[in-house]
C-alpha positions in Angstrom: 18.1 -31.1 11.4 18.3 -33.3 8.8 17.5 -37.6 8.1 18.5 -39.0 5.5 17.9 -42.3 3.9 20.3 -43.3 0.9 19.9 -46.7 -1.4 22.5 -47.5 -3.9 21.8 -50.7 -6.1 25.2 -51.4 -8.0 28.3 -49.9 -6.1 30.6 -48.2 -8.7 34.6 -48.7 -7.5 36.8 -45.9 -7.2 40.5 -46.0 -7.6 42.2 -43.7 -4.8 44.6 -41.2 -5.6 48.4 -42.2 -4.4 49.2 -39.7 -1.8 52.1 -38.7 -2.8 51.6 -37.7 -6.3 49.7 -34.1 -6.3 47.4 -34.5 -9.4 46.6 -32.0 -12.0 42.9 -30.1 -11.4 41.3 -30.0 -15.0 39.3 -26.8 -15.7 38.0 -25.6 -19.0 40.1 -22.9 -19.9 38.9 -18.8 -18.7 39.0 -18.2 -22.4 36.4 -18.7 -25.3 38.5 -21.8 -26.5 37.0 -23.6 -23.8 39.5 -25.9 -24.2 40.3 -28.6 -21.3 43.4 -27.5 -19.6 45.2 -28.3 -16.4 44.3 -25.5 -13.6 47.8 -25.2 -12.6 48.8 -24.0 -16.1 46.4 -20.9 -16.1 46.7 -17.8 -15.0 43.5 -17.8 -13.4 42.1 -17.7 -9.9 39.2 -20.2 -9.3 37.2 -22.2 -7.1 37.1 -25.7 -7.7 34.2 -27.7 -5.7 34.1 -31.0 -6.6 32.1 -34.2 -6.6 33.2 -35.8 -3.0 32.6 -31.6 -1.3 29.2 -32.0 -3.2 28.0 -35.1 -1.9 29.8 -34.4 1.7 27.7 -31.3 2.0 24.8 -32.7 0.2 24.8 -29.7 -2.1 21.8 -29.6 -4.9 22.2 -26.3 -6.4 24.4 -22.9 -7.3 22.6 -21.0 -4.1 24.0 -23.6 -1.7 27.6 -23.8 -3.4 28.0 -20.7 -2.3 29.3 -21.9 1.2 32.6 -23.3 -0.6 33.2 -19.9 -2.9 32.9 -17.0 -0.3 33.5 -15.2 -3.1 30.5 -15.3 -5.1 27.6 -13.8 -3.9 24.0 -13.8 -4.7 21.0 -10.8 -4.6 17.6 -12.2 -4.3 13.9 -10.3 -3.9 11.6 -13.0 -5.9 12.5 -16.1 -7.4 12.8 -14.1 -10.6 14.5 -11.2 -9.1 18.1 -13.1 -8.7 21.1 -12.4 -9.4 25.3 -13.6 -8.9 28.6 -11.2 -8.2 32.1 -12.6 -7.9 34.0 -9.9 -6.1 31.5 -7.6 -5.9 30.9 -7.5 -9.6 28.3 -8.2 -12.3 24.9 -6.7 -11.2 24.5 -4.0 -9.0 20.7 -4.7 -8.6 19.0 -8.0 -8.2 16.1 -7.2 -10.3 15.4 -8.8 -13.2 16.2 -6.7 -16.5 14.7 -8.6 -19.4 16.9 -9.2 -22.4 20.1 -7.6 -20.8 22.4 -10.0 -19.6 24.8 -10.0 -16.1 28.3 -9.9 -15.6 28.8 -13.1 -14.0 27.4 -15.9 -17.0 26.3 -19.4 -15.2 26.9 -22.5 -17.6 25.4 -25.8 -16.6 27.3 -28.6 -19.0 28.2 -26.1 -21.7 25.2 -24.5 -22.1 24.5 -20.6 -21.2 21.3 -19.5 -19.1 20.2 -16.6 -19.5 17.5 -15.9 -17.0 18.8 -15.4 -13.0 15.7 -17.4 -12.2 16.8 -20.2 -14.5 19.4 -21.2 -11.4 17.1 -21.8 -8.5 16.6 -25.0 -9.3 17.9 -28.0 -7.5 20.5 -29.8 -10.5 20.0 -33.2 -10.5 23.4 -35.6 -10.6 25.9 -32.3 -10.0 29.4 -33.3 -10.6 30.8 -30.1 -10.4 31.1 -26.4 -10.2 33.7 -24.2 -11.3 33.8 -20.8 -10.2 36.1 -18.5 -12.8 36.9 -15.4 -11.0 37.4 -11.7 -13.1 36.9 -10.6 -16.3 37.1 -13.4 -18.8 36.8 -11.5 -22.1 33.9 -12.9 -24.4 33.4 -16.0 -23.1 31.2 -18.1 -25.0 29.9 -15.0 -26.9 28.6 -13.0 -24.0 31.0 -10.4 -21.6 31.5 -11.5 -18.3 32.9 -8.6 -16.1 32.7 -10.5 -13.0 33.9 -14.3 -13.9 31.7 -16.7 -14.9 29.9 -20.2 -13.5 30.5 -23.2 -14.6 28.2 -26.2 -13.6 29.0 -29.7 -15.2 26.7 -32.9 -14.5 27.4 -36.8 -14.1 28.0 -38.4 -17.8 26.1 -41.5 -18.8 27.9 -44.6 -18.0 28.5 -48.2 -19.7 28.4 -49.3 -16.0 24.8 -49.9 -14.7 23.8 -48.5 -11.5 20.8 -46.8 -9.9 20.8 -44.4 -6.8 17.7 -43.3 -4.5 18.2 -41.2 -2.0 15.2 -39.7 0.2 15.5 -36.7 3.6 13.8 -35.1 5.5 14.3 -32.2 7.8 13.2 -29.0 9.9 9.7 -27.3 8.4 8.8 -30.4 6.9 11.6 -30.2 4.3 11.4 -33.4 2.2 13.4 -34.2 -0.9 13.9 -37.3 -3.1 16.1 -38.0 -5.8 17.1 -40.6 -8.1 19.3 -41.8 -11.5 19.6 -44.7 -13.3 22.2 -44.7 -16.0 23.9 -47.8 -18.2 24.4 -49.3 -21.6 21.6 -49.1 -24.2 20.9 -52.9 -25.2 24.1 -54.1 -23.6 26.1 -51.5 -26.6 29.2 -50.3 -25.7 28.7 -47.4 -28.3 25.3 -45.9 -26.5 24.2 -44.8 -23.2 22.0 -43.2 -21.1 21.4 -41.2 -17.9 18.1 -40.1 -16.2 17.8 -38.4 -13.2 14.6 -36.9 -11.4 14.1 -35.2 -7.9 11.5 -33.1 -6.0 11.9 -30.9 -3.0 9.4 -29.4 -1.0 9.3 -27.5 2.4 6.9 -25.2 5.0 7.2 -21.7 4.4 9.7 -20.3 8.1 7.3 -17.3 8.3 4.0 -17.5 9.2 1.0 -14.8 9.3 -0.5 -14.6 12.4 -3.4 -13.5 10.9 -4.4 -15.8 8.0 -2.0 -18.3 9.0 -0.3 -18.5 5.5 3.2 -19.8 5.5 5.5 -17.3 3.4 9.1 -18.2 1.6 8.3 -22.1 1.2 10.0 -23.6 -1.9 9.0 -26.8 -3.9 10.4 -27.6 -6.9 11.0 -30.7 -9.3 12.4 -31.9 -12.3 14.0 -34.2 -14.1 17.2 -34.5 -16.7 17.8 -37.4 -19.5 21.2 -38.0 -21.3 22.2 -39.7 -24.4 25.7 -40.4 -25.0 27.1 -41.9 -28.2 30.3 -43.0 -29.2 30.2 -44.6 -32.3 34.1 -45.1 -32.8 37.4 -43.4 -30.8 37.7 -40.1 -32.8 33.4 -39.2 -32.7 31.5 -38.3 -29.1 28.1 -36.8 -28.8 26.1 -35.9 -25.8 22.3 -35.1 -25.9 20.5 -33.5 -22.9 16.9 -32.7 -22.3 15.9 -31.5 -19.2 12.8 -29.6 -17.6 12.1 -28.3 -14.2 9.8 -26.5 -11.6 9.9 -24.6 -8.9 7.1 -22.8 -6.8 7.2 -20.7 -3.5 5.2 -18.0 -1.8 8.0 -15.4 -1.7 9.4 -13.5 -0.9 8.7 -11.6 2.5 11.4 -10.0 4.6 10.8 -8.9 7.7 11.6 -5.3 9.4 14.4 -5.4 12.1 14.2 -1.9 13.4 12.6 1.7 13.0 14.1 4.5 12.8 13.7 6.7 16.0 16.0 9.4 15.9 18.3 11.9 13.8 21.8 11.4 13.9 22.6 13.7 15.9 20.1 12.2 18.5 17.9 14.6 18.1 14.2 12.6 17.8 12.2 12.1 14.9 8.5 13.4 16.0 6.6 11.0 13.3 8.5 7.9 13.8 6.9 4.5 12.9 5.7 3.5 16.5 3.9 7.1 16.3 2.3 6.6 13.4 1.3 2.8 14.2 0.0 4.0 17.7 -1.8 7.1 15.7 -4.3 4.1 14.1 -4.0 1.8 17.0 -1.4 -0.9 15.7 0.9 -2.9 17.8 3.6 -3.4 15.7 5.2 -7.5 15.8 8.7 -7.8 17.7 11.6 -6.5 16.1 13.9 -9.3 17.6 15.1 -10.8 14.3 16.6 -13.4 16.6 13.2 -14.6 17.9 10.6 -13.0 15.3 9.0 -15.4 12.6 5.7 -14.0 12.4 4.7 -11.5 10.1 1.3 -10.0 10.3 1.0 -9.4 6.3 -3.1 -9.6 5.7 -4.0 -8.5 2.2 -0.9 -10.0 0.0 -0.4 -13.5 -1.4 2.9 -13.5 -3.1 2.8 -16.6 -5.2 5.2 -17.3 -8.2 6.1 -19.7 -10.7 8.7 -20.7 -12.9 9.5 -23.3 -15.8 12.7 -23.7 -17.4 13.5 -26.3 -19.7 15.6 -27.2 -23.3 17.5 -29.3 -25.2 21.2 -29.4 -26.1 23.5 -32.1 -28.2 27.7 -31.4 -27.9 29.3 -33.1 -30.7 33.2 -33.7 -30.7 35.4 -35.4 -33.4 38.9 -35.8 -33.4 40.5 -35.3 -36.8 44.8 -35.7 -37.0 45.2 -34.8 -33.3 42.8 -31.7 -33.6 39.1 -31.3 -32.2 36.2 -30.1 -34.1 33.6 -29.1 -31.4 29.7 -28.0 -31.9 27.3 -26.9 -29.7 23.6 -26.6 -29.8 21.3 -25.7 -27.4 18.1 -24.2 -27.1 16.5 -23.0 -23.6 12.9 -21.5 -23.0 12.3 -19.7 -19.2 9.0 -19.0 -18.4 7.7 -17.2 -15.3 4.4 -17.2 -13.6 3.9 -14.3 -10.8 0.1 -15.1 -9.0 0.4 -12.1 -6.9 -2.9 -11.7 -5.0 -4.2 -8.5 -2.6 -7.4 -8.3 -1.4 -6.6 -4.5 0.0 -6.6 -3.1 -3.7 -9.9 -2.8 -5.7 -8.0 -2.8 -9.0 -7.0 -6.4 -10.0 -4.8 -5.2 -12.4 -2.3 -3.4 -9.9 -0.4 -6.3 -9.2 -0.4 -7.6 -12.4 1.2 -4.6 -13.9 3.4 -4.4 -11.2 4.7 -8.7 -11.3 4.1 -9.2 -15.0 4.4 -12.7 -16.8 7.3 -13.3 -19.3 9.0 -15.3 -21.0 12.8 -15.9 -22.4 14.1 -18.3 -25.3 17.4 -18.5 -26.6 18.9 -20.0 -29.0 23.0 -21.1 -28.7 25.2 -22.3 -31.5 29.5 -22.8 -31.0 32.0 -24.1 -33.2 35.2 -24.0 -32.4 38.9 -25.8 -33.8 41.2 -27.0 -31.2 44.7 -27.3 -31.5 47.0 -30.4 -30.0 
């Protein structure tokens, strides 16, 4: 179930699209040119979602994209321990293997992030996601076995207009976000763009012991665009962005026990044994009906940042393009694992350690008419 409550302050007019002309999808090319090419003319399979299936489906990040590219796939133990396949390939294991990069690279706007937890976020003012499928060589400097993601966000407009849109659903689920975006001082060489949001939502499973609420998410953020264009041939883009996300996760509940061989034959020391052996009455099984767990001594609690900066610069010079990019992105996570069953505090921390990831991105590339 889900309300929701939207408030636009300046409509912005759209021109339809005659129905009889088919028109060209624009994609940036599978290749480490990344230039902008017509889809048609590539011989690449992708999935296209764009902005009217975004806003139809109300779709706020990669993990709910996924609906629209059956194709790509996610893995996910922790919020740090994520990652993305297309066709079955890039990682064969979710966990999270510090500096060592999947096969299937995620781009938001250009920019590469390196960290799997680095796309849990929500992504304010999505425009549009791209999804490249099979190898695509080096692309943008790292291998890509799988395909490779691309994300792009809403450019800041010369047309003023402000948006604030505000839901709520099932276990309390609440989210609100809003962007402004116009003309600096009236220019019509300078804008900007800044967009915030904050989600947060009740955990589904529940401890009947304690009471905690397990797999909750909350998360929050916000993204600010400069865009110059000081004359027709020179365009540059500056984007800062930070964001947050929290959760008590991840707990997965058991849907069966084994009970028997394969053969039928029946396994003497099976679970319900066992559990009977030190008087337990295990939960339901019924993963249908079941939303209890009755976890006593953990806390799974984790945190992570993820912000940077990035300016895209193009100039056209005699009908060619002289492109640069710079970005620079920082990851940090925070796992507050607590378990009052273990004397040894450091157990879990050995186990969930803190890290952190920078990097550091630099392209420059020539293209031709």
């Amino acid at each position: 179930m889900m309300l929701a409550v939207f408030s636009s302050f300046e409509a912005v007019a759209q021109t339809a699209a005659d129905p009889a002309t088919v028109a060209d999808v624009v994609v940036t090319s599978t290749t480490s040119e990344k230039q902008a090419t017509a889809l048609q003319s590539e011989p690449v399979a992708a999935t296209i979602i764009t902005q009217d299936q975004i806003r139809a489906l109300q779709i706020d990040n990669l993990d709910q994209a996924k609906k629209l590219a059956p194709s790509l796939t996610a893995k996910r133990t922790s919020i740090q321990n994520l990652t993305y396949n297309i066709r079955g390939v890039g990682n064969a294991d979710a966990t999270a293997l510090l500096g060592i990069f999947g096969g299937v690279p995620i781009y938001v706007d250009g920019v590469y992030l390196p960290r799997p937890g680095a796309w849990t976020t929500d992504l304010p003012d999505l425009f549009g996601i791209q999804v490249l499928k099979g190898p695509q060589s080096t692309h943008g400097g790292w291998d890509s076995t799988g395909g490779a993601v691309q994300v792009g966000t809403a450019l800041p407009s010369f047309a003023q207009e402000s948006k604030l849109a505000l839901s709520y659903g099932s276990y309390n689920h609440v989210q609100l976000k809003g962007s402004v975006t116009g003309p600096i001082d009236g220019s019509d060489k300078a804008a900007f763009r800044v967009a915030i949001y904050g989600t947060d939502r009740d955990g589904y499973i529940q401890s009947v012991n304690s009471g905690t609420r397990y797999n909750d998410w909350r998360d929050k953020g916000v993204r600010a665009q400069l865009l110059l264009q000081p004359d027709n041939d020179l365009t540059a883009r500056l984007i800062v962005d930070y964001s947050q996300a929290d959760t008590n996760c991840c707990v997965f509940l058991p849907n069966a026990a084994v009970t028997q061989y394969a053969n039928g034959a029946a396994l003497v020391n099976n679970f319900f044994v066992r559990a009977a052996r030190v008087g337990y009455a295990p939960l339901s099984f019924d993963a249908l009906s079941r939303y209890n767990t009755d976890l006593t001594g953990a806390y799974p609690s984790e945190r992570v940042e993820n912000y940077g900066a990035s300016i895209d610069v193009h100039y056209n010079m005699n009908g060619y393009t002289l492109s640069s990019l710079t970005a620079f992105r920082q990851y940090d996570y925070h796992p507050h694992w607590f378990n009052n069953t273990q004397i040894n505090v450091d157990t879990d921390r050995a186990a969930n350690p803190q890290n952190t990831a920078r990097s550091l991105q630099q392209e420059v590339k020539i293209s031709t008419p």
